[in-house]
N, C-alpha and C positions, 0 to 999 in steps of 0.2 A: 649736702649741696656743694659744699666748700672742696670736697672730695671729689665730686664729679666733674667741676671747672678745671681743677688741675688736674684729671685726668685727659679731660677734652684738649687744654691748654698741650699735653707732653705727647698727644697723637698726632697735633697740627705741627706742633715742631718735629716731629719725627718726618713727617707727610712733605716739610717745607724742607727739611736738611737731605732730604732721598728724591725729592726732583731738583736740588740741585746740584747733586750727585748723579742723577740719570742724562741731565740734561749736559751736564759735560763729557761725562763719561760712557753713556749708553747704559744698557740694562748689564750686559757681561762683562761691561769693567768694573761695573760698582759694584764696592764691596761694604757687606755691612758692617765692618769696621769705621770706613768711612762714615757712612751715615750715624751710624754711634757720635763718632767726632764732632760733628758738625751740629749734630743734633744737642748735646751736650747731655745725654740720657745714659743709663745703664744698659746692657743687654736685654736684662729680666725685664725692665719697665719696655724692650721696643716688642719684645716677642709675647708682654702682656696684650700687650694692641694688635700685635700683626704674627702669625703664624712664622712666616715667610718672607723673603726680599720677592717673590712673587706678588703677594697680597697688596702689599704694598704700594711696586706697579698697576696693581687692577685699585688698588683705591685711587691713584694720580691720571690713569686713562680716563679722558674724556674730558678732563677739566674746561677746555676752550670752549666745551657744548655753551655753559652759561654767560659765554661772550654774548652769544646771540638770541638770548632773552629778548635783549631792548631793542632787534629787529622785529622778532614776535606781536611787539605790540604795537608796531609803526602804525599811523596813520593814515600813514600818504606823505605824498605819492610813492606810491607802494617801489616804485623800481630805483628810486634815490637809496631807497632804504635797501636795497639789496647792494648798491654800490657800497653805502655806508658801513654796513655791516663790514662788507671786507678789510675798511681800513680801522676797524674797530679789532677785527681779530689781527692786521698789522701792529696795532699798537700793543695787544696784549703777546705778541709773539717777542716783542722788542723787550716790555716792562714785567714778565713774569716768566721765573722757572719753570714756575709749576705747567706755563699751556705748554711751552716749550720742550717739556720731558716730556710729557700725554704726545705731541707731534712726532716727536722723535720712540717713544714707544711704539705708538702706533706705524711706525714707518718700517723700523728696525723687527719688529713682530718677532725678539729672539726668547719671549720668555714664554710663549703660548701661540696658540691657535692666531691671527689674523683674527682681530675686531673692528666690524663695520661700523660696529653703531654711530660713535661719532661722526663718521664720514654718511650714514645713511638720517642720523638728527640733521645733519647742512644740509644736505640736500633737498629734503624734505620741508625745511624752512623755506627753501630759494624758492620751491615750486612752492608753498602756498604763498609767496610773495610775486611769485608770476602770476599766479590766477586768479591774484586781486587788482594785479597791474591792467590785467586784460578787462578787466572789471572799470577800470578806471579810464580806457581808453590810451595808455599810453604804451602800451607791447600787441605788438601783429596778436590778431585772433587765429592766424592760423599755425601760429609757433606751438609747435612740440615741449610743450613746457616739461614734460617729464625728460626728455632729452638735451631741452635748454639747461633746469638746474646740475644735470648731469656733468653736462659741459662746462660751467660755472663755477664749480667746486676743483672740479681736474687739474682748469685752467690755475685758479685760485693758488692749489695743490703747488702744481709743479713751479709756479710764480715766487713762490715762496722758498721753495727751495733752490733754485737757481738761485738768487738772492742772498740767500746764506752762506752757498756754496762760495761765492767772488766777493761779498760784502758783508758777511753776516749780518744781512738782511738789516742795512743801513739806508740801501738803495731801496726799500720797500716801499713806501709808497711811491716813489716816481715810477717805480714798474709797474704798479697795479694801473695807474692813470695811462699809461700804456696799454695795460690788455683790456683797461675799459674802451679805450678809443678806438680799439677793433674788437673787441664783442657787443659792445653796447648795439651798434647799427645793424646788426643781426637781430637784435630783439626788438626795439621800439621803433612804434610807430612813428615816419619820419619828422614831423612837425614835433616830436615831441624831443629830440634831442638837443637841440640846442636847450632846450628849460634845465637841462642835466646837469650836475655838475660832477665832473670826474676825479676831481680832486677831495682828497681829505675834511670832512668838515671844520668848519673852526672852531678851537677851543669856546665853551661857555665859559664867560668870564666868571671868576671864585665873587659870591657875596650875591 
């Protein structure tokens, strides 16, 4: 048991020194020397875990998916919570390597084939949080919800990377409350926008 902790323990640091090495470097600058470094591992223990500097990438792709768990279980009102959510994966874009190489892998697509899934799990969350919204009375019944979260995610998408590009993405939340204040009125029913809030939630206090 003592053997398999500190095996599990030298794959997470391997997994946390290689996004953030992905995440400054991209996938064709890192080199796994670097990650060795960083990781503070031998070669033999990184290639007991991982084949590959490929493998590696496909274990770090996707990690943002599990930002949006605690959308999944929103309660309501369902369309807060798809605001929410964004500035949830704002914050984990700002506070972890790790979503931020998965972002940057999946953008850069230099090491394999172009993978949806992350981008196809977001979307898929957005629409069933639209067509609990529509449920709830607060987004037009006649919106395109499979088009809506389409659009949702894109926006999201490109919001985020502009952002990076002029601020690395310091400016992020104030831009997202921006393309909330013009996508929101597209989707909800009118009386229900002012109940919105498009700004950041506030921290829960610790205790």
């Amino acid at each position: 048991m003592v053997r398999q902790e500190r095996a599990e323990r030298t794959r997470q640091r391997i997994v946390e020194a290689a996004a953030e090495v992905f995440d400054h470097s991209g996938f064709a600058g890192a080199s796994v020397s670097e990650i060795l470094a960083r990781a503070g591992v031998t070669k033999g223990a990184l290639y007991f875990h991982f084949p590959s500097k490929e493998a590696i990438a496909e274990e770090i792709q996707g990690a943002e998916v599990g930002t949006l768990e605690s959308a999944a279980t929103a309660t309501g009102p369902f369309l807060q919570a798809i605001v929410d959510v964004s500035y949830a994966m704002a914050a984990a874009l700002r506070e972890s390597p790790t979503v931020r190489a998965s972002i940057r892998l999946a953008i850069e697509s230099s090491f394999s084939e172009p993978s949806p899934g992350p981008y196809v799990a977001s979307i898929d969350l957005v629409r069933t949080l639209l067509l609990r919204a529509q449920g709830e009375g607060s987004v037009r019944l006649d919106l395109d919800v499979d088009a809506a979260a389409r659009f949702v995610i894109s926006s999201f998408t490109g919001t985020q990377i502009v952002s990076q590009v002029f601020t690395r993405r310091e400016d992020l939340e104030e831009r997202l409350a921006e393309l909330w204040a013009f996508i929101l009125p597209g989707l909800a029913v009118p009386e229900w926008i002012g109940r919105l809030r498009l700004t950041a939630p506030e921290p829960v206090p610790a205790g």
